[in-house]
C-alpha positions, 0 to 999 in steps of 0.5 A, a space after each residue: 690695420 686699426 689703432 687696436 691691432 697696431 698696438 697689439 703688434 708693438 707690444 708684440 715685437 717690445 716681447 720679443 725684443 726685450 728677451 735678448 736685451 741684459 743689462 750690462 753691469 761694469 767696473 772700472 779701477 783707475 788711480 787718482 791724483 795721490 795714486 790711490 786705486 779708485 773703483 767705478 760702477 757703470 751700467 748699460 745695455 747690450 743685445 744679443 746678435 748671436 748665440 753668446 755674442 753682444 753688441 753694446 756701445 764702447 763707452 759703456 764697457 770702457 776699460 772694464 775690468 769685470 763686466 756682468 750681463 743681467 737677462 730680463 728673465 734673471 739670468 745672471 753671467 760673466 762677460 769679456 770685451 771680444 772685440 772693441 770700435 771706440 771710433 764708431 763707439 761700438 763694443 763686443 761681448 762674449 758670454 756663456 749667457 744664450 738669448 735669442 739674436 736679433 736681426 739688423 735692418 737692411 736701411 732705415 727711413 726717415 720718420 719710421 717709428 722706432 723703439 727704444 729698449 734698454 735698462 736707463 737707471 737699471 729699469 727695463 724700459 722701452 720708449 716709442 717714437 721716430 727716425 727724425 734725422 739721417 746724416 748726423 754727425 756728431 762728436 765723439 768722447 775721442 773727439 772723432 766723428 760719429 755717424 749717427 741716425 737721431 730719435 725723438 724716442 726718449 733716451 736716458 743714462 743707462 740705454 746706451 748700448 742698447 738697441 733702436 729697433 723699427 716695428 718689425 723687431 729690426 735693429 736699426 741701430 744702437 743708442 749711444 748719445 743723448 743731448 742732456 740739455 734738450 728734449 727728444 734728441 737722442 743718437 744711435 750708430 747705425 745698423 750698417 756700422 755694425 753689421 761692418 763691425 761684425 763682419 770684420 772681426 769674423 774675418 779678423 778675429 778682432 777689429 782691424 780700422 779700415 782707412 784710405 786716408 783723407 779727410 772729407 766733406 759732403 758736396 752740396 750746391 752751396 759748397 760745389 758754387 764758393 769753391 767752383 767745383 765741377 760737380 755738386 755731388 759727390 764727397 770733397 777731399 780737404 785733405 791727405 794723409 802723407 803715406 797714406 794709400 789715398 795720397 799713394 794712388 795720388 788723390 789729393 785734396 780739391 778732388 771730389 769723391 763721385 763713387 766707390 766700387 760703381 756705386 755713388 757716394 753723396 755722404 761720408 756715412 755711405 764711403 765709411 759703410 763700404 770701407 767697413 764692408 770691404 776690410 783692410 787689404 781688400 782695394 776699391 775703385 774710386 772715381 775722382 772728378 777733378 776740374 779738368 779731367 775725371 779719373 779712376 783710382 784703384 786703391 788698397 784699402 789700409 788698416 791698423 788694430 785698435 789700442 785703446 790707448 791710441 784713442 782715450 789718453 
């Protein structure tokens, strides 16, 4: 393929992307200091991945009391939160609004291009550019982990909840950060998180949080030398909750983390997929590797639904 056809093909798939992309206009009413009501406007994109269901970023439809979804070809239509994960910042809207669903990717490579589409500052815009880092991790508005792949594809106020696509039209995720202070570092959660996300509530009827109950940390040979661990792979547990399944099957910090249901685990990212996929009530069996012994654990995945009050105060 010559540089002339791959253009055509870009320009092909940013068509046929950009027809099930809108707009997202949303109001917030809050009270100030002197407990007058105050009236916020915010604007965002979404995407849609089935016949009147849209994926967008949480933060963008936050505490919305009227949400508004605007198509690229004009059409206009109200819209509701269905279901919402501000812990991945993931959220879903229901609409009467129609459009052609988009597919999630199967994985996504490092520095595979990829393809912004969305509506910074109101907009239609798209921006080209690659998979330049796996494994982020980065700070949530909450304070919680986010799981994020990074772009160097220009990314601006307004493409949050809008969609990371590669060059065969796939979601490879949905944008939800950039660094405003540095050039070509933008984020977005992960296709795998919210094809997890959608299942869920399939299953659910709203998102329920899976969770074992530990805190982890990715082993390296660094990590796995200082503290004299038997393995340089695998996830490192720093910590249990009490009354949690984890500490109930009796895992406890010091231990590592090698696999989860046959399949080995070597990031938190890839622990959390599998928690998503699974669901609460579903168990999982573990393999621990400890200094003198390894064992296998067989664990009841844990959940609870999420209030938003529970996550922004």
């Amino acid at each position: 393929m010559n540089l002339s056809q791959f253009n055509e093909e870009v320009v092909k798939v940013v068509s046929q992307v950009s027809r099930s992309v809108v707009t997202v206009f949303s109001r917030q009413v809050s009270v100030d200091e002197f407990l007058l009501p105050q009236t916020r406007e915010g604007m965002g994109s979404a995407f849609a991945v089935e016949d009147g269901l849209f994926i967008t970023s949480y933060h963008v439809v936050r505490g919305s009391s009227a949400i508004r979804l605007l198509s690229r070809e004009g059409e206009d239509a109200k819209g509701e939160v269905a279901a919402v994960n501000p812990f991945n910042d993931l959220a879903m809207i229901r609409s009467s609004l129609n459009l052609p669903p988009l597919k999630l990717a199967e994985g996504v490579r490092l520095g595979e291009i990829a393809l912004a589409v969305g509506n910074p500052l109101g907009l239609d815009s798209v921006t080209m550019g690659v998979v330049s880092g796996l494994g982020r991790t980065i700070l949530s508005p909450g304070g919680n982990p986010l799981y994020v792949i990074q772009t160097d594809a220009a990314v601006n106020p307004g493409n949050s909840g809008g969609p990371l696509v590669n060059v065969n039209g796939e979601v490879l995720g949905v944008v939800t950060a950039m660094i405003p202070f540095a050039q070509g570092i933008g984020f977005a959660i992960p296709a795998q998180l919210i094809r997890g996300f959608l299942n869920n509530v399939r299953k659910f009827g709203k998102y329920l949080r899976p969770f074992l109950g530990v805190v982890i940390v990715k082993v390296n040979k660094p990590l796995a030398s200082y503290y004299n661990l038997p393995t340089d792979e695998g996830l490192l547990v720093i910590r249990t909750y009490a009354g949690s399944p984890a500490s109930k099957v009796g895992i406890r910090p010091g231990d590592v983390i090698q696999e989860v249901d046959g399949r080995k685990v070597t990031d938190p990212l890839e622990l959390h997929v599998i928690l998503e996929e699974k669901g609460p009530g579903e168990t999982v069996n573990l393999r621990v590797i400890r200094p003198s012994k390894r064992a296998d654990l067989r664990v009841e995945i844990g959940g609870y639904e999420v209030v938003e009050s529970m996550y922004y105060q």
